[in-house]
Backbone as a chain_set.jsonl record, in Angstrom:
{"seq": "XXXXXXXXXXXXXXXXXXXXXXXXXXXXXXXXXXXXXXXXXXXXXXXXXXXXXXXXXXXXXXXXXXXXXXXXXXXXXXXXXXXXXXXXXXXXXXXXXXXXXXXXXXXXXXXXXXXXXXXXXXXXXXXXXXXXXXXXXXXXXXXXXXXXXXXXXXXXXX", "coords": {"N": [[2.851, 19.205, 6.865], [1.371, 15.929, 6.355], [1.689, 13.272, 4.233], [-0.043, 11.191, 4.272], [-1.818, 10.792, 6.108], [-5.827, 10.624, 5.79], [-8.946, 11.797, 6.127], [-12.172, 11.823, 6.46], [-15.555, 12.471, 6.571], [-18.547, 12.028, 7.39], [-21.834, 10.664, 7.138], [-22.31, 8.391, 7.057], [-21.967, 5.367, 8.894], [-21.16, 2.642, 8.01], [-19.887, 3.496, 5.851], [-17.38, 4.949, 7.174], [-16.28, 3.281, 8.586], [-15.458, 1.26, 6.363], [-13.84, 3.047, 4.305], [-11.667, 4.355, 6.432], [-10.644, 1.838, 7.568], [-9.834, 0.638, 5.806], [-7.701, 2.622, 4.439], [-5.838, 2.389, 6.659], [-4.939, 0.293, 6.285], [-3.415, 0.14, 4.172], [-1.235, 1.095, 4.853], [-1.741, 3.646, 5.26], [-3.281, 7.013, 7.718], [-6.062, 7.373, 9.1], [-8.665, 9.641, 10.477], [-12.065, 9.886, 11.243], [-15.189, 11.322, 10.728], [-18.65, 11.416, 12.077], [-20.411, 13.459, 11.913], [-20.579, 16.83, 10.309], [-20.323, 19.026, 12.14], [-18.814, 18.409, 14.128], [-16.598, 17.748, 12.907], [-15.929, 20.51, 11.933], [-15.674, 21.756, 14.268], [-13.55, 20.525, 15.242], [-11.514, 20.757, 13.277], [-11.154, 23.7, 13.687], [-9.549, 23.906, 15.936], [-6.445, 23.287, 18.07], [-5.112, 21.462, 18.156], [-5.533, 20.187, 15.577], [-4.497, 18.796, 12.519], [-3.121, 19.517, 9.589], [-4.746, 17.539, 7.035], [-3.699, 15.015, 4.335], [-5.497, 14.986, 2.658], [-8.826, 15.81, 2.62], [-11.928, 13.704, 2.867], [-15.609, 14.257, 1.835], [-18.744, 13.552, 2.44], [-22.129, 14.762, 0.889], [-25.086, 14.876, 1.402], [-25.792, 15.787, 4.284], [-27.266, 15.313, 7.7], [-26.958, 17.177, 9.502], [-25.668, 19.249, 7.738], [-24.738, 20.689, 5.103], [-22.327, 18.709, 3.312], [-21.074, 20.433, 1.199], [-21.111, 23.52, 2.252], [-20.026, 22.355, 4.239], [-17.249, 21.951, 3.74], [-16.297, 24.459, 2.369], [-16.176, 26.142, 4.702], [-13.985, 25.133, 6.213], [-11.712, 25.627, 4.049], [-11.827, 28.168, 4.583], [-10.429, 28.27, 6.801], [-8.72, 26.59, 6.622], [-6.752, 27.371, 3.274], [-4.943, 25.965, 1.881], [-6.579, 23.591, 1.952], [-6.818, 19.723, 0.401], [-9.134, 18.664, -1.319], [-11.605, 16.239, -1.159], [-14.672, 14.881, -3.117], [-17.413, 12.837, -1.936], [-19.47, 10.997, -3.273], [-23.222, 10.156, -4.069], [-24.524, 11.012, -4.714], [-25.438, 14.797, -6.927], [-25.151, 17.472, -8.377], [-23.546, 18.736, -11.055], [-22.672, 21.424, -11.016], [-21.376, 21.24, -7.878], [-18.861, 20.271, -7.983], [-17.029, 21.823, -8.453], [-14.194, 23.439, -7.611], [-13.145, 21.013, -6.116], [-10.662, 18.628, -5.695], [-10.952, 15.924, -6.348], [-13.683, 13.725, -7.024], [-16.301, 11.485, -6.691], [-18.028, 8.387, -7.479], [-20.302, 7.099, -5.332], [-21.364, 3.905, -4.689], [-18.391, 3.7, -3.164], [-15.346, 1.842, -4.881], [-13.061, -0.369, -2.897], [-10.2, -0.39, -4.93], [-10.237, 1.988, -5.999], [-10.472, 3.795, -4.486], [-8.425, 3.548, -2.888], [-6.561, 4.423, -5.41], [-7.123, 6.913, -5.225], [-5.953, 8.013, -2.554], [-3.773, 7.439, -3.244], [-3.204, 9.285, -5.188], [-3.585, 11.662, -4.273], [-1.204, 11.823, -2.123], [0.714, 11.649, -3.477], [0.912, 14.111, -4.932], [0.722, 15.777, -2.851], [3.502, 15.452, -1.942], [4.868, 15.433, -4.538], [4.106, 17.914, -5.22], [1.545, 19.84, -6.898], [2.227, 20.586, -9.253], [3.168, 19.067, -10.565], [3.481, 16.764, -13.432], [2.79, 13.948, -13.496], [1.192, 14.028, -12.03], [-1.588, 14.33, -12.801], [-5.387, 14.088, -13.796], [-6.908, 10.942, -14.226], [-8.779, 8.222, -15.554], [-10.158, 5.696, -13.429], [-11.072, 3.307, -12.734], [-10.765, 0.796, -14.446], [-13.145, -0.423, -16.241], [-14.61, 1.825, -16.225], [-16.97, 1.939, -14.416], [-17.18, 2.661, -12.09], [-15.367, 5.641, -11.983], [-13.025, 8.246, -10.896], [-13.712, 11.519, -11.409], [-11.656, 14.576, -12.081], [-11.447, 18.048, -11.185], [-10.965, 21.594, -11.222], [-8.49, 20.856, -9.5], [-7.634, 23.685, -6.255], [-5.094, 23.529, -5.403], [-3.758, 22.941, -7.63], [-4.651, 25.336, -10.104], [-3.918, 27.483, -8.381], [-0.752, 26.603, -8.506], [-0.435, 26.738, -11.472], [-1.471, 29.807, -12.114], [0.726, 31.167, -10.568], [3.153, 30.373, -11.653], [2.316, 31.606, -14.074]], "CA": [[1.797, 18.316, 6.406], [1.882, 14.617, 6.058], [1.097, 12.801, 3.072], [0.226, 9.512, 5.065], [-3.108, 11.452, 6.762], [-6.627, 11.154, 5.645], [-9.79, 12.893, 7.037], [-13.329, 11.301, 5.886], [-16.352, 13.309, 7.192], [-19.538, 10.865, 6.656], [-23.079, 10.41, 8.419], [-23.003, 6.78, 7.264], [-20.823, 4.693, 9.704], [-20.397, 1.521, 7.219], [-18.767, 3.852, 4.866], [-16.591, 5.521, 7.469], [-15.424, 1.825, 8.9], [-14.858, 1.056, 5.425], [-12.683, 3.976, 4.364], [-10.849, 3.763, 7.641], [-9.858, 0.549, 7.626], [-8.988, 0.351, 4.039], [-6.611, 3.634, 4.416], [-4.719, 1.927, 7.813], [-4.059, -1.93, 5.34], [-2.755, 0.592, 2.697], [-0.395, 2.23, 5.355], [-2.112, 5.433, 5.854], [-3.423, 7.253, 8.914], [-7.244, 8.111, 9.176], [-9.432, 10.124, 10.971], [-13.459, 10.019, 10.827], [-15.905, 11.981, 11.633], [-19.854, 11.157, 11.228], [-20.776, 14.968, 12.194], [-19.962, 18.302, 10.042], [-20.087, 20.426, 12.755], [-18.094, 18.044, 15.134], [-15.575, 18.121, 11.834], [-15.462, 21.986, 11.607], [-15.029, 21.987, 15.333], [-12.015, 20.212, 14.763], [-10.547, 22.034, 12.694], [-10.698, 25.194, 14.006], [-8.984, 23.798, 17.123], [-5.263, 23.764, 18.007], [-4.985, 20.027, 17.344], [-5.838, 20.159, 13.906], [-3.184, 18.818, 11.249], [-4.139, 19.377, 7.903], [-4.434, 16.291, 6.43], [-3.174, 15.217, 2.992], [-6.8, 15.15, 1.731], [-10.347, 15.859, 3.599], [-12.982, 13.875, 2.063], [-16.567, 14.311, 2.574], [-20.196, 13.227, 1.588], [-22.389, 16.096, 0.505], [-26.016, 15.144, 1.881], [-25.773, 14.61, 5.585], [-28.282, 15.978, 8.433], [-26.405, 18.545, 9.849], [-25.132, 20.462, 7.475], [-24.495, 20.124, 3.83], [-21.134, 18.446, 3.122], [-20.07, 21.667, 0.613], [-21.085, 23.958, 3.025], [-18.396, 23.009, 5.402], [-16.164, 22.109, 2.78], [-16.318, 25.816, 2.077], [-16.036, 26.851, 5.705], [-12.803, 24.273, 6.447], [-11.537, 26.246, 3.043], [-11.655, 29.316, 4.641], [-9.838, 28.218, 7.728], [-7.042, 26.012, 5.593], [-6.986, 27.4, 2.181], [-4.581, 24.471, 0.886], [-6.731, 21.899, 1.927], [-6.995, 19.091, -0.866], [-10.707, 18.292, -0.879], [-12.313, 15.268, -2.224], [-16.169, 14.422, -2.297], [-17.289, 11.016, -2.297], [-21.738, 10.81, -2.606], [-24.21, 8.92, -4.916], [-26.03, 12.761, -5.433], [-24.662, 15.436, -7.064], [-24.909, 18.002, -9.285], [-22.302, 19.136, -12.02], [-21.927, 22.295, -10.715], [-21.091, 21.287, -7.239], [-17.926, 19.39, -8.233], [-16.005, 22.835, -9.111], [-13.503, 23.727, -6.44], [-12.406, 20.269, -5.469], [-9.596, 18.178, -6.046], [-11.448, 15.054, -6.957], [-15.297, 13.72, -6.768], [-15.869, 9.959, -7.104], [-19.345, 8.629, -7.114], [-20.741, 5.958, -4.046], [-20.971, 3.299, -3.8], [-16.998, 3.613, -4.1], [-14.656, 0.995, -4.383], [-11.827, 0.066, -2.577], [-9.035, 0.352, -5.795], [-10.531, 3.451, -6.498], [-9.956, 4.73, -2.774], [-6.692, 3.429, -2.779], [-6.408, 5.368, -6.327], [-7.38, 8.38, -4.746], [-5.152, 8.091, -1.371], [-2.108, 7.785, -3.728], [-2.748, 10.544, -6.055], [-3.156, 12.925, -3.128], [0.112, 11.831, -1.576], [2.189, 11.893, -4.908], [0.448, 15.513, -4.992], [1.867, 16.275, -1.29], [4.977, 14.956, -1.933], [5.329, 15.862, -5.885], [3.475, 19.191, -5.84], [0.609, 19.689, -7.767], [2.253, 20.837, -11.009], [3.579, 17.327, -10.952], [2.805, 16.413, -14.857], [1.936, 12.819, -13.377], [-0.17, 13.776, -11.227], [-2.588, 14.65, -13.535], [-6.296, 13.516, -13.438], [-7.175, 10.299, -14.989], [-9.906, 7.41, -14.679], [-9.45, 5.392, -11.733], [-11.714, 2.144, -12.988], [-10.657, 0.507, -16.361], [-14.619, -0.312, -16.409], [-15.856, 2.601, -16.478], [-18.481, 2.132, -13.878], [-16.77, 3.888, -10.986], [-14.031, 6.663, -12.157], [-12.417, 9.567, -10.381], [-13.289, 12.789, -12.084], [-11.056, 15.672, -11.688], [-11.747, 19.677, -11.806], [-9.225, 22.245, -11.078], [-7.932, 21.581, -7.782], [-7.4, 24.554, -6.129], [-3.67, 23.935, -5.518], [-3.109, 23.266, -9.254], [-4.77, 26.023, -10.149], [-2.534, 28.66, -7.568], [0.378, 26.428, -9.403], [-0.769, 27.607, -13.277], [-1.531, 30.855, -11.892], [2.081, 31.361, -9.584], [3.911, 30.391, -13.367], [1.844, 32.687, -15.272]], "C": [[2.411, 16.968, 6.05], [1.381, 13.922, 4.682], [0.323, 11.416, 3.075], [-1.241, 9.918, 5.912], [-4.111, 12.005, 5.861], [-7.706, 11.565, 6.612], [-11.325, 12.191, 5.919], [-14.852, 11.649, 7.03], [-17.521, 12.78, 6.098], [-20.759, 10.47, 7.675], [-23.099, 8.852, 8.111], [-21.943, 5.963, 7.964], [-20.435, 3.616, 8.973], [-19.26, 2.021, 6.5], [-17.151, 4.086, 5.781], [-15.805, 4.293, 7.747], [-14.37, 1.419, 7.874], [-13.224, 1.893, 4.945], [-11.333, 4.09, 5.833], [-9.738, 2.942, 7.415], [-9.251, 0.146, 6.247], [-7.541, 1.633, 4.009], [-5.38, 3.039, 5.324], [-4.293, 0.664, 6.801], [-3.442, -1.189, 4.774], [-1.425, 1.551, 3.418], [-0.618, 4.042, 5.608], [-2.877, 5.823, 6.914], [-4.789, 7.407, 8.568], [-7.76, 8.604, 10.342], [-10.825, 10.332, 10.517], [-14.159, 10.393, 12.08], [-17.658, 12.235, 11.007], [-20.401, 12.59, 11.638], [-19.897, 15.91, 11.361], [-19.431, 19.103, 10.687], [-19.089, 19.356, 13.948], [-16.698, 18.364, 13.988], [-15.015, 19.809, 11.738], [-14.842, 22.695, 13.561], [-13.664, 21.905, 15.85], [-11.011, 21.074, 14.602], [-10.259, 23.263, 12.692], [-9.824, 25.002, 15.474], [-7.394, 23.621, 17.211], [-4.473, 22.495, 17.663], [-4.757, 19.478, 15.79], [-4.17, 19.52, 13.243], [-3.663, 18.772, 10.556], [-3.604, 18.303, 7.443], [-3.975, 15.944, 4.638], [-4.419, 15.065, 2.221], [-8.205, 14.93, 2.661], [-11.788, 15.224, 2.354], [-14.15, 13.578, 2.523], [-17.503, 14.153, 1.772], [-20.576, 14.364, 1.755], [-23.952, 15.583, 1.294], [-25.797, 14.419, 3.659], [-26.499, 15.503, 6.732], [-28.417, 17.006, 8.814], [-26.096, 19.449, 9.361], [-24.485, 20.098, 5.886], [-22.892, 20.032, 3.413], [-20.202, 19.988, 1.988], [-20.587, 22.585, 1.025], [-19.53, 23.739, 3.759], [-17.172, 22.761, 4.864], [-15.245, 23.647, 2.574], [-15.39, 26.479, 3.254], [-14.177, 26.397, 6.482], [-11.781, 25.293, 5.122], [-11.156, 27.038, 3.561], [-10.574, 29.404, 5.601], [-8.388, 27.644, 7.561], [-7.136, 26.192, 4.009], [-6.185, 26.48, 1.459], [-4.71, 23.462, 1.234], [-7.012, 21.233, 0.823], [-8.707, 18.653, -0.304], [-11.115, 17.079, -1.847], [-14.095, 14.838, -2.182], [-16.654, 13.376, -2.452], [-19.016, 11.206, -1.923], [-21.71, 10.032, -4.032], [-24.624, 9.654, -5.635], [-24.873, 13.821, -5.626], [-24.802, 16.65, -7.874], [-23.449, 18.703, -10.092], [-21.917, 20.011, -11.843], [-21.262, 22.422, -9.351], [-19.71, 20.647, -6.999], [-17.024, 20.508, -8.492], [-15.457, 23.295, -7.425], [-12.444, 22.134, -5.731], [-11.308, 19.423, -6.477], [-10.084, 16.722, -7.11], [-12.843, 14.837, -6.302], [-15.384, 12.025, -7.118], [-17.56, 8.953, -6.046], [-19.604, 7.149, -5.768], [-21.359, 5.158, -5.174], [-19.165, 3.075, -4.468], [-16.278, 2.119, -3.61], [-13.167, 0.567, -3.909], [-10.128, 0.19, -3.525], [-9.386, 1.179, -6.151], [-10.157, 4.659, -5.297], [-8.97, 4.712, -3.035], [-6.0, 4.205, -4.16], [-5.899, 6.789, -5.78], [-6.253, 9.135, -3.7], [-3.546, 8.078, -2.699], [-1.945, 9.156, -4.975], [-2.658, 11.393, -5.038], [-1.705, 12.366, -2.403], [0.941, 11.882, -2.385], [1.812, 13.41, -4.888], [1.094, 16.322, -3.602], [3.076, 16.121, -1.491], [5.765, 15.866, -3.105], [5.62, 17.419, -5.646], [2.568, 18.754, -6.959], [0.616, 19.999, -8.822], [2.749, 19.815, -11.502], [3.426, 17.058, -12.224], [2.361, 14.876, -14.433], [0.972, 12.596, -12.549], [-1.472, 14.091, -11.631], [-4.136, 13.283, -13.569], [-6.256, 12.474, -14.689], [-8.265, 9.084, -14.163], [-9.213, 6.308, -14.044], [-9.941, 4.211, -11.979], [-11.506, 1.7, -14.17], [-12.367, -0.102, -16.799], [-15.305, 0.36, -16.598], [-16.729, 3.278, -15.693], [-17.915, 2.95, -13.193], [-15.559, 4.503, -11.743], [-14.149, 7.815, -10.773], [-12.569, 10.37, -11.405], [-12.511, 13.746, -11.26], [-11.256, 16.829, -11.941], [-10.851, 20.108, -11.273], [-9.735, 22.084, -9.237], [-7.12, 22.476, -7.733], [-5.868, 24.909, -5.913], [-3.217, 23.718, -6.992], [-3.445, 24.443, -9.71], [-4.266, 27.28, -9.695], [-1.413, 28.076, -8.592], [0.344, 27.397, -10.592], [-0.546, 28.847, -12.895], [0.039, 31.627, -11.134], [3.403, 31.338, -11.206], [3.696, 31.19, -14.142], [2.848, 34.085, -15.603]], "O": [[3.543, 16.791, 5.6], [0.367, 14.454, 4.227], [0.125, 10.708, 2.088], [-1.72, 8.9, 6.412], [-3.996, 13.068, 5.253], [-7.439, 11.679, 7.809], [-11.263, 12.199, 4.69], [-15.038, 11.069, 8.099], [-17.621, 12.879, 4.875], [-20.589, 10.039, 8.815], [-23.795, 8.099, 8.793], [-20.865, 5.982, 7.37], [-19.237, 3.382, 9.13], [-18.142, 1.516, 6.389], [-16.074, 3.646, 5.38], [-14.704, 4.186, 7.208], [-13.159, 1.252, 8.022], [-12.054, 1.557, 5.125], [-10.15, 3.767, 5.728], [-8.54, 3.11, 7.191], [-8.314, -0.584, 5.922], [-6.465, 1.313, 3.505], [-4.207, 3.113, 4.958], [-3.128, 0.268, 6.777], [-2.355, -1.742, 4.605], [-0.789, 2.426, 2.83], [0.005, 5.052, 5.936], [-3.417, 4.804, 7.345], [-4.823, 7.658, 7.363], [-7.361, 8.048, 11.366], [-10.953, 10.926, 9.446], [-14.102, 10.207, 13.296], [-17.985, 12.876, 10.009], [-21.588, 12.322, 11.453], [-18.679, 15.92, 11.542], [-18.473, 19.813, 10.382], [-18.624, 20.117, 14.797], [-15.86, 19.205, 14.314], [-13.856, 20.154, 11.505], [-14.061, 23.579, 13.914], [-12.936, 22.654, 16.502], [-10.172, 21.732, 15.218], [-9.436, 23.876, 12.013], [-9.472, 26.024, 16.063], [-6.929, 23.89, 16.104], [-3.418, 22.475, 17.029], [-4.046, 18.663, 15.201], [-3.033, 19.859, 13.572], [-4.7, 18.113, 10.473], [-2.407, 18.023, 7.378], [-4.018, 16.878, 3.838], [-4.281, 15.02, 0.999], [-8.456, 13.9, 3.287], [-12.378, 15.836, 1.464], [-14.213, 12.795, 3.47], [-17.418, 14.452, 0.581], [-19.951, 15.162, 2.454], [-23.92, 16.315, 2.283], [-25.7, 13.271, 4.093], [-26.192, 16.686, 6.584], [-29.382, 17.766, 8.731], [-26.064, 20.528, 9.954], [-23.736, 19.131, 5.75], [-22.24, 21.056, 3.206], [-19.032, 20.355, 2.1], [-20.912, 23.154, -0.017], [-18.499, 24.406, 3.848], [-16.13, 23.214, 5.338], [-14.034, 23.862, 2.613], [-14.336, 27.094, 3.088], [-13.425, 27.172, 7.072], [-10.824, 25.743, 5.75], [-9.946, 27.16, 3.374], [-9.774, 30.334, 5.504], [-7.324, 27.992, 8.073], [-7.578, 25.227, 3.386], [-6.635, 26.114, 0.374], [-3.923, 22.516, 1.192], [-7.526, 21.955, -0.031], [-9.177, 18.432, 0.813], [-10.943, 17.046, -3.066], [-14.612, 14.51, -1.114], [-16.172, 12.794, -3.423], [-19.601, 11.437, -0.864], [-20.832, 9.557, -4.752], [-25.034, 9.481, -6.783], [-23.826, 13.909, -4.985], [-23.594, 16.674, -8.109], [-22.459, 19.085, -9.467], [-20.761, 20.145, -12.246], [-20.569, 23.429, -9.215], [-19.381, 20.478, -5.825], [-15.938, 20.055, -8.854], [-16.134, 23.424, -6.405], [-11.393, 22.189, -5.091], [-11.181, 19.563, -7.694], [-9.701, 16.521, -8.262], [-13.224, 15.481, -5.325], [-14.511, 11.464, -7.78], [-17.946, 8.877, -4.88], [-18.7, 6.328, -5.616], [-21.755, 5.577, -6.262], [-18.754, 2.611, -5.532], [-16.448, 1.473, -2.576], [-12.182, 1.072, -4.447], [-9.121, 0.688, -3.021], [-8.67, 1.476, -7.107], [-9.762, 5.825, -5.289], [-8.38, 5.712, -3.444], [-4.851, 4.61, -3.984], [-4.861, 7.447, -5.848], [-5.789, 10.27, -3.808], [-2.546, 8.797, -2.694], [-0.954, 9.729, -5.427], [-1.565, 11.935, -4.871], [-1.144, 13.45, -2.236], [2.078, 12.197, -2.033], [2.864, 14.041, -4.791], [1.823, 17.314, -3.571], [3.781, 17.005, -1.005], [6.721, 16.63, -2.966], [6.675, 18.043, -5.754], [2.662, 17.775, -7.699], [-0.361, 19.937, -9.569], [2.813, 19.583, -12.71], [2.237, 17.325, -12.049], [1.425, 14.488, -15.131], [0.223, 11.65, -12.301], [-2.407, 14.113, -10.831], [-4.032, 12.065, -13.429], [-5.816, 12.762, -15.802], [-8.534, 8.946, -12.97], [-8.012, 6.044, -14.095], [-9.202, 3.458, -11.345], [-12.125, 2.26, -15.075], [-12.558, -0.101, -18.015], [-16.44, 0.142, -17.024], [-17.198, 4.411, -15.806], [-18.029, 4.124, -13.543], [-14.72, 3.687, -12.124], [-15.066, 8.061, -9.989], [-11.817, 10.229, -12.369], [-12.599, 13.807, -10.034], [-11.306, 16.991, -13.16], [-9.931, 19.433, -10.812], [-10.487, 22.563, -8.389], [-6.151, 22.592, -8.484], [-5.365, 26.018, -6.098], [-2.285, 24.387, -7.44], [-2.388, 25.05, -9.884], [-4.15, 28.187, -10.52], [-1.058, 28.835, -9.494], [0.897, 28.492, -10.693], [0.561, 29.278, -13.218], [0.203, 32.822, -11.381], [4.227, 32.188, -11.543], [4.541, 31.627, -14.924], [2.519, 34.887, -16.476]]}, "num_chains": 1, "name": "protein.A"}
């Protein structure tokens, strides 16, 4: 795995441009994909590299972004997951790595892209890689719940 490869799975094409092109200025690789099921096609294929973080909107035509979250899950259980929407509920935020509400902005991306690669690189028991807010404003933060590779960590120590 690389730490230099994201993955942004998004029915709205401004965003995906956005994200994109903001990941390649910052030196990192992307891949986008405005389809779920073209995304899960993907990744079940022989191509695939797991990327250093898959992130995905949650309402999109085809197929509900934690749905295939789930299903990508099953197929790479240490993928890092992030979800990036506007809509949300509080209980759908459990399982991922980070959540980070739309309209996002780009030092908060670029936040995001470097905690997951200090997390690839570190490991996720890292003590600095620990969650914190991502906007000294306020308005936009990064929350964090147990990502699932910290969580194996805690649990692998126990």
């Amino acid at each position: 795995m690389t730490f230099k490869l994201f993955h942004f799975v998004d029915d709205n094409e401004d965003f995906l441009e956005f994200a994109s092109a903001l990941a390649e200025v910052e030196g990192y690789a992307a891949r986008i994909f405005s389809s779920p099921l073209a995304y899960l096609e993907f990744a079940a294929s022989e191509a695939y590299v797991l990327p250093t973080a898959l992130f995905s909107d949650v309402r999109m035509p085809e197929m509900n972004g934690l749905v295939m979250l789930d299903r990508v899950r099953e197929m790479h259980p240490d993928i890092r997951t992030a979800i990036i929407t506007g809509f949300m509920d509080e209980g759908e935020k459990d399982g991922h790595c980070l959540y980070l509400r739309k309209p996002a902005q780009p030092e908060i991306l670029i936040r995001m892209f470097e905690q997951f690669s200090r997390c690839v690189k570190d490991g996720p028991d890292e003590p600095k890689i620990g969650c914190r807010e991502a906007d000294d404003r306020g308005y936009f933060r990064i929350d964090c719940w147990e990502c699932p590779a910290v969580v194996r960590c805690r649990e692998e120590a126990a």
